[in-house]
FIDRENTOR-535510 format. One record per residue (C-alpha): residue in three letters; x, y negated, z. Coordinates in steps of 0.02 Angstrom, whole numbers, plus 32768, in hexadecimal, padded with zeros to 4 digits. Layout:
ALAXYZ ...
***
This chain:
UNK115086C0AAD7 UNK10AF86E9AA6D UNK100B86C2AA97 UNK0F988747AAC6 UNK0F548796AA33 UNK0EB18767A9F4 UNK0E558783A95B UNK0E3986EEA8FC UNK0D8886E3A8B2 UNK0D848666A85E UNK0E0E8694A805 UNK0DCA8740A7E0 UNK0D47870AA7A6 UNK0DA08681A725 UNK0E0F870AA706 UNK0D6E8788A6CA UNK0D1886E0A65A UNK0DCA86CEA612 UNK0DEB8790A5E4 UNK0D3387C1A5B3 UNK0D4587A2A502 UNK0DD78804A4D4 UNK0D868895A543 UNK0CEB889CA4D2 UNK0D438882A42D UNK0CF0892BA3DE UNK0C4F8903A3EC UNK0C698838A3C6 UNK0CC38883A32B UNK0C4288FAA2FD UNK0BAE889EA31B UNK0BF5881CA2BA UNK0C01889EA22D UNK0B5588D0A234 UNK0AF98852A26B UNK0B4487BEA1DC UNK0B6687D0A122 UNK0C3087EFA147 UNK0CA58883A12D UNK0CFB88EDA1A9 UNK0D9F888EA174 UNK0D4C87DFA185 UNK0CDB8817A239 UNK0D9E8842A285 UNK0DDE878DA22D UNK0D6A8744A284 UNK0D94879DA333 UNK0E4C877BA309 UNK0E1A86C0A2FA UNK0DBE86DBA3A9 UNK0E508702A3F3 UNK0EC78684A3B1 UNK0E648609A3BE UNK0E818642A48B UNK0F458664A47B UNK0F6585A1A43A UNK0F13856AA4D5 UNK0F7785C5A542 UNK10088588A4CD UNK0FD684D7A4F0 UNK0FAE84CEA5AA UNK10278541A5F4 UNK107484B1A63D UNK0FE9843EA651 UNK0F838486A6D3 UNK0FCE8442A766 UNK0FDA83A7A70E UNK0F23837FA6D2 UNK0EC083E5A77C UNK0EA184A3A77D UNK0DDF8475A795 UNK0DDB83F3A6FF UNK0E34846FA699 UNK0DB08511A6CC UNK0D0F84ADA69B UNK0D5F846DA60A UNK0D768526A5D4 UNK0CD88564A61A UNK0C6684EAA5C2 UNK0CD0850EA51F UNK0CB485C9A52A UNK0BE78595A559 UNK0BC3853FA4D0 UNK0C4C859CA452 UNK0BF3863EA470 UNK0B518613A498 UNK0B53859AA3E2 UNK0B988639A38D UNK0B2A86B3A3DE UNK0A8A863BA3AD UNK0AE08622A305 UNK0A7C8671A274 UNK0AFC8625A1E5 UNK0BB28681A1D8 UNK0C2185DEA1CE UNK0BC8859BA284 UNK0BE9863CA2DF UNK0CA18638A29A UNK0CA7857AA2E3 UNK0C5285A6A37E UNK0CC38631A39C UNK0D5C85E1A38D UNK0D2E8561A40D UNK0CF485E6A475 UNK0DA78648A45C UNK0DFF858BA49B UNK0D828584A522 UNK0DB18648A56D UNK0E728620A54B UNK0E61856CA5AC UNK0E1F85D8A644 UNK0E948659A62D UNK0F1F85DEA64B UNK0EE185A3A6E7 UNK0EC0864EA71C UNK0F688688A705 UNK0FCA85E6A73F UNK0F7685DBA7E5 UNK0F6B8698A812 UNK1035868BA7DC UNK1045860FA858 UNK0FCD8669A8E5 UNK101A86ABA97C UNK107A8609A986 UNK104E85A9AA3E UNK106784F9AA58 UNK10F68496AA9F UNK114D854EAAA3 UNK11D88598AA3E UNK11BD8631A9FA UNK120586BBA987 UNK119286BBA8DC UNK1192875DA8BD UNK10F08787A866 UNK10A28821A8E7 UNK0FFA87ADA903 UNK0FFD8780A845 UNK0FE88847A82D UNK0F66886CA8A3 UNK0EFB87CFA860 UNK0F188804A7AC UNK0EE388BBA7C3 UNK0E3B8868A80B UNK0E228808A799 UNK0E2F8896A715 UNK0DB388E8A77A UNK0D37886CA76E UNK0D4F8875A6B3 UNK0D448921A698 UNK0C9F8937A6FF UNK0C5C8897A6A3 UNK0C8888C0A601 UNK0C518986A620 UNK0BB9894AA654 UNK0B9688F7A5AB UNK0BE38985A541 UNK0B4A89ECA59D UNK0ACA8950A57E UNK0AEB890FA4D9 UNK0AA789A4A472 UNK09F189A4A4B6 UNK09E388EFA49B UNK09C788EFA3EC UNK0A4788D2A34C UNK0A958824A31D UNK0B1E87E5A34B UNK0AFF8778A3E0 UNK0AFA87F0A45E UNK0BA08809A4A7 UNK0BC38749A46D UNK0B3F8719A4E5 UNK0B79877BA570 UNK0C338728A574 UNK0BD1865EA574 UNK0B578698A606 UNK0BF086EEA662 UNK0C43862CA64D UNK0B9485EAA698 UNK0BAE864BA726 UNK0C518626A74C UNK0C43857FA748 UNK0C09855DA7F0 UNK0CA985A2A83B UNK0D218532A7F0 UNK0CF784ABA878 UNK0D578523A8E7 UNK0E0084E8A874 UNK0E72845FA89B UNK0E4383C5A827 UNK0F008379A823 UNK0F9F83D0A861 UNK0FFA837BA8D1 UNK10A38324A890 UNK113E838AA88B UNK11CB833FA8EC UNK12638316A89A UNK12C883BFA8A8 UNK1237841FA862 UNK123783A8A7CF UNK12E183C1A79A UNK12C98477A7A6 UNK122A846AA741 UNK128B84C5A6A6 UNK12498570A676 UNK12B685EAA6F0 UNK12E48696A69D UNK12CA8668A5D7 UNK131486EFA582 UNK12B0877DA5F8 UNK12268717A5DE UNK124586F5A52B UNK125A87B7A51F UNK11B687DEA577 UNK114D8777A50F UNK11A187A7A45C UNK116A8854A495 UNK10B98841A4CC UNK108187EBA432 UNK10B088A5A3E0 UNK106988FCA47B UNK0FCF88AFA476 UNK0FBC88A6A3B4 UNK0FCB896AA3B8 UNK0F488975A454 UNK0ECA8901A400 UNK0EFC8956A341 UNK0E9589EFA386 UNK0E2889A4A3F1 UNK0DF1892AA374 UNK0DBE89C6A300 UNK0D8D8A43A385 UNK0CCE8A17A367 UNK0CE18A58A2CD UNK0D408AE4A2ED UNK0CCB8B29A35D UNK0C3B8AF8A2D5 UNK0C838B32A235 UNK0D1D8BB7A25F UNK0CC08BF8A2F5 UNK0C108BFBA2B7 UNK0BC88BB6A34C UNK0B318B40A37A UNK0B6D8A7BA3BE UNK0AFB8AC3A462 UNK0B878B46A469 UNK0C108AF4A43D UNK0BDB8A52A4C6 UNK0BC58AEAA546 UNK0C7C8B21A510 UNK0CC28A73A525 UNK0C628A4BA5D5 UNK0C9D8B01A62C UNK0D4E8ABEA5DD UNK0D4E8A19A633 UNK0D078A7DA6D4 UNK0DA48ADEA6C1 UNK0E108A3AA6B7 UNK0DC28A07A746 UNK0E068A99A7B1 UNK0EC58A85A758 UNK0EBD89D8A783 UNK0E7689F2A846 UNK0F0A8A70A846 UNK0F718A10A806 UNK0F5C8984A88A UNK0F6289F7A919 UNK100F8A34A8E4 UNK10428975A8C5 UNK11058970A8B7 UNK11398A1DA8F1 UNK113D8A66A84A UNK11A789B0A80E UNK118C8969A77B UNK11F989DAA6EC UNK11998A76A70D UNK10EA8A39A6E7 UNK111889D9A656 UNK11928A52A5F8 UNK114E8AE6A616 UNK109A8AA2A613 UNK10A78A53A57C UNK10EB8B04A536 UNK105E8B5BA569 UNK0FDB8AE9A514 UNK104A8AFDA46D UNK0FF88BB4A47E UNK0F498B6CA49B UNK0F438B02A41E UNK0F6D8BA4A3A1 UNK0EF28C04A3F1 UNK0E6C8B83A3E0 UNK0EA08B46A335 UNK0E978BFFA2F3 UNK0DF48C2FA34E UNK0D5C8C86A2FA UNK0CD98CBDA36E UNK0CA88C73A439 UNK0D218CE8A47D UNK0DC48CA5A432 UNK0D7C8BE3A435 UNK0D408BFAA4DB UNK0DE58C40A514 UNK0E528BC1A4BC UNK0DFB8B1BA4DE UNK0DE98B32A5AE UNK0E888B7BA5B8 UNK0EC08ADAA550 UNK0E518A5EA5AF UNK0E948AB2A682 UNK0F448A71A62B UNK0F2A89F9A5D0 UNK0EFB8980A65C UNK0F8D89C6A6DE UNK101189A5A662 UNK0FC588FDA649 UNK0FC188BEA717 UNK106C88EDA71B UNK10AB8886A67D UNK104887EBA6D9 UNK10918814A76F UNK11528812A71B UNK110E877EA6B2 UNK10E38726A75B UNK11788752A7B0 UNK11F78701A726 UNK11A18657A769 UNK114F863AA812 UNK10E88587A7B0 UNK10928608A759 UNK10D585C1A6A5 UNK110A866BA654 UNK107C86ABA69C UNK10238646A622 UNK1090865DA598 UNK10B28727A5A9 UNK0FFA871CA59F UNK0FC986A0A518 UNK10688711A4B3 UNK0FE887AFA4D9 UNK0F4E875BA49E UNK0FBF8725A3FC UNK0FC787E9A3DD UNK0F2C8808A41C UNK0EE98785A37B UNK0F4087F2A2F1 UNK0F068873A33C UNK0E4F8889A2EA UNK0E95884DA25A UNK0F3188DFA24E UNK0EAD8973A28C UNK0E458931A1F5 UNK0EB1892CA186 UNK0F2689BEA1B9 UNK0E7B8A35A1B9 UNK0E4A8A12A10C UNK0EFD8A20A0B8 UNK0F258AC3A11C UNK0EA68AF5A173 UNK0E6C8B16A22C UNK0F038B87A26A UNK0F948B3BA205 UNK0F738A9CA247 UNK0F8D8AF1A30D UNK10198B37A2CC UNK10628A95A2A6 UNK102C8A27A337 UNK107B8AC6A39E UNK11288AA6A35C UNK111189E6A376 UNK10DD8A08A437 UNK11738A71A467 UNK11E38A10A40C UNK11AC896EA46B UNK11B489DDA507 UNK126C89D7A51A UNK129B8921A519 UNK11F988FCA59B UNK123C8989A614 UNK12EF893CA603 UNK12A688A4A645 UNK124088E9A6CD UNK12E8894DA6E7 UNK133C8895A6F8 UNK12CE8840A766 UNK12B688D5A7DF UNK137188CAA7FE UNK13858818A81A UNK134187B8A894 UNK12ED8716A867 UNK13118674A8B2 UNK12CB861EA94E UNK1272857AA914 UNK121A8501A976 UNK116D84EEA922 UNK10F28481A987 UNK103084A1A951 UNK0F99843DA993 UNK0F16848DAA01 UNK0ED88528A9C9 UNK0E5B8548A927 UNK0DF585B7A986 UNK0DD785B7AA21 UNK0E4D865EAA73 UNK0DDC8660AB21 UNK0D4E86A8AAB5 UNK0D8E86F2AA20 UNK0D6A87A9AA26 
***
C-alpha cells in the first residue's frame, strides 16, 4: 500500500533552489549582455555553460545519492550554488563571473539530483512492499514547479527596479540556496543498506524506454530553452518593448504556469501519460512560432503565457514517466540531467539561430524539432501506460520529513 500522501517540503523547496536558474535564464542572459563587455552570442555561451555545468552533475551523481547521504549531497550543492552565484553576482571582472557561474550551475544540478532521486523514491513506506508507480512523484513535482514559478515570477517583477548590472537575478538564485539550507537537516544523512535481492536487481530496469526518453528531452528542452534563452530580446528588439514590460510579460506567464501546473496536479493520472506529452508538446510547437514571430505586446504576450501554462504540464508529466521507469529514482536523475544537457545548448542555439535567420525562422525550426521528438516520447508513455511495472521490495529508513506535520 502507499503511504498517505503528503507534500514533501523539503523537497519542494530543493526542488525550487535546483530549477531557479534555468527559470530565469532571460534575464541572467540579458543582464549579462548589458551589464558586461560581452555579445549576445557570448551572454547565451555563458548561460549554456550555466547549465552544463548543472547537467554533468546530474550525470555524475545519479547513482550516488543514496550512496554518499541525501543531506551531505544537498549542502554540498547548496553552498556551491551560494558562493557560485553570489562570487559571480559580486564579480566585477568577466572571466570570475564565468568561474563563479559554473560552480553555481554544479551546485543547482547537485541539488537537483537529490531532488529528483528522493521524490522518485517518495511514497515508498518502510518494511512494506509496494507497487512504484510514480502518482506521488507527480503530485510532488507539480509543487515543486509551483514554487518555482512563483519564485522565479516574483523576481522577473523585482529585478527591473533594482537597478542594471548583472548581479541581480544571480543574487537571487545564491540567497534562494541560503534559505534552503536549513531544511536539509530534515534529509536522511545515509541510506540504509540494500539487502541482497535489491542489490542484484540494482541494474537500470527499462533501458531502451529510458534510453528513448532521455535522447528526446535533450532536443525537447534545447528547443524550449532555444526561445526562451532569446525571448528577452525578442520582446526588446522585435517587439519594441521596455525590460519593465517585457519582466511584466514573463511574471503574468509564469502566473499562468502556475494555474497549468495546479491543474495539472488535480487531474493527476486520469488524463495518462501519452495525452499530455504528445499532444502537449504539439501545441507548444505553435507557441513557440507565435512567440518567435511576435512584433508588438499583443502577439508576445499571447505566445509566451500560452507557452509558459504548457510548458511546465508537459514537463511534470515527462518526470513523472521518467520516475516511473525506476522506483530508486535513477532515471529520474538522468531523464533530467539529459534535459538540462538541452537546456545548455539551448542559449547558445537561440543565439545563434536568431542572428543567422532571424527571430521567426528560428521558431519555425525549433517547431519541427518539437513535434518530431513528440512521437517517439508519446510511444513511450504509450509503452509504459500499458504495462505494468514490477513489484520490488525496496526498504527505506525513517522518513526525510516528518509526514505527521507536513502540510
Amino acid at each position: 500500500m502507499f503511504a498517505p500522501r503528503t507534500t514533501p517540503w523539503p523537497l519542494v523547496a530543493l526542488f525550487t533552489a535546483g530549477y531557479l536558474a534555468p527559470y530565469l535564464l532571460p534575464t541572467v542572459v540579458g543582464r549579462l549582455d548589458s551589464g558586461l563587455p560581452l555579445s549576445p552570442t557570448q551572454a547565451g555561451a555563458v548561460g549554456s555553460a550555466l547549465l552544463l555545468s548543472s547537467a554533468s552533475a546530474g550525470f555524475l551523481l545519479a547513482s550516488r545519492v543514496e550512496r554518499v547521504g541525501a543531506r551531505r549531497l544537498a549542502r554540498i550543492g547548496l553552498a556551491l550554488a551560494l558562493l557560485g552565484y553570489g562570487g559571480a553576482a559580486l564579480a566585477p571582472a568577466v572571466p570570475a563571473v564565468v568561474l563563479g557561474v559554473l560552480i553555481g550551475g554544479f551546485g543547482s544540478g547537485t541539488v537537483t539530483a537529490v531532488a529528483a532521486t528522493r521524490i522518485a523514491a517518495m511514497g515508498v513506506p518502510p518494511r512494506e512492499v509496494v507497487r512504484a508507480r510514480g502518482s506521488d512523484p507527480h503530485r510532488a513535482t507539480t509543487v515543486g514547479l509551483l514554487g518555482v514559478s512563483a519564485l522565479a515570477g516574483t523576481v522577473y517583477l523585482t529585478v527591473p527596479h533594482l537597478g542594471p548590472g548583472h548581479g541581480q537575478p544571480l543574487a537571487a538564485i545564491a540567497l534562494t540556496a541560503l534559505a534552503v539550507w536549513p531544511l536539509t537537516s530534515r534529509l536522511p544523512s545515509v541510506t540504509a543498506p540494500q539487502p541482497q535481492a535489491v542489490r542484484a536487481a540494482s541494474h537500470l530496469p527499462h533501458r531502451r524506454q529510458g534510453l528513448t526518453l532521455a535522447a528526446c528531452m535533450v532536443c525537447w528542452s534545447l528547443v524550449q530553452n532555444s526561445l526562451w534563452g532569446v525571448s528577452g530580446r525578442i520582446g526588446l528588439t522585435q517587439a519594441q518593448l521596455t525590460e519593465a514590460t517585457v519582466g511584466a510579460v514573463f511574471a503574468v506567464a509564469l502566473g499562468a504556469g502556475l494555474l497549468g501546473v495546479t491543474g495539472a496536479g488535480v487531474l493527476g493520472p486520469r488524463l495518462g501519460l501519452a495525452l499530455p506529452i504528445g499532444g502537449g508538446t504539439a501545441v507548444i510547437a505553435a507557441c513557440v512560432v507565435l512567440s518567435a514571430s511576435a512584433t508588438d505586446l499583443s502577439s508576445f504576450a499571447t505566445g509566451e503565457i500560452a507557452w509558459n501554462t504548457l510548458y511546465p504540464i508537459v514537463l511534470s508529466y515527462v518526470i513523472g514517466l521518467a520516475a516511473s521507469l525506476d522506483g530508486r529514482g535513477r532515471w529520474a536523475v538522468l531523464v533530467g540531467s539529459a534535459s538540462s544537457l538541452g537546456t545548455a545548448a539551448g542559449p547558445l542555439t537561440g543565439s545563434v539561430l536568431s542572428a543567422q535567420a532571424g527571430f521567426p525562422v528560428m521558431g519555425a525550426v525549433l517547431a519541427v524539432g518539437l513535434l518530431v521528438v513528440a512521437v517517439p516520447m508519446t510511444a513511450v508513455a504509450l509503452g509504459v501506460g500499458r504495462r505494468p511495472l514490477p513489484v520490488v521490495e525496496i526498504p527505506v529508513e525513517a522518513p526525510a520529513y516528518d509526514r505527521a506535520t507536513a502540510a
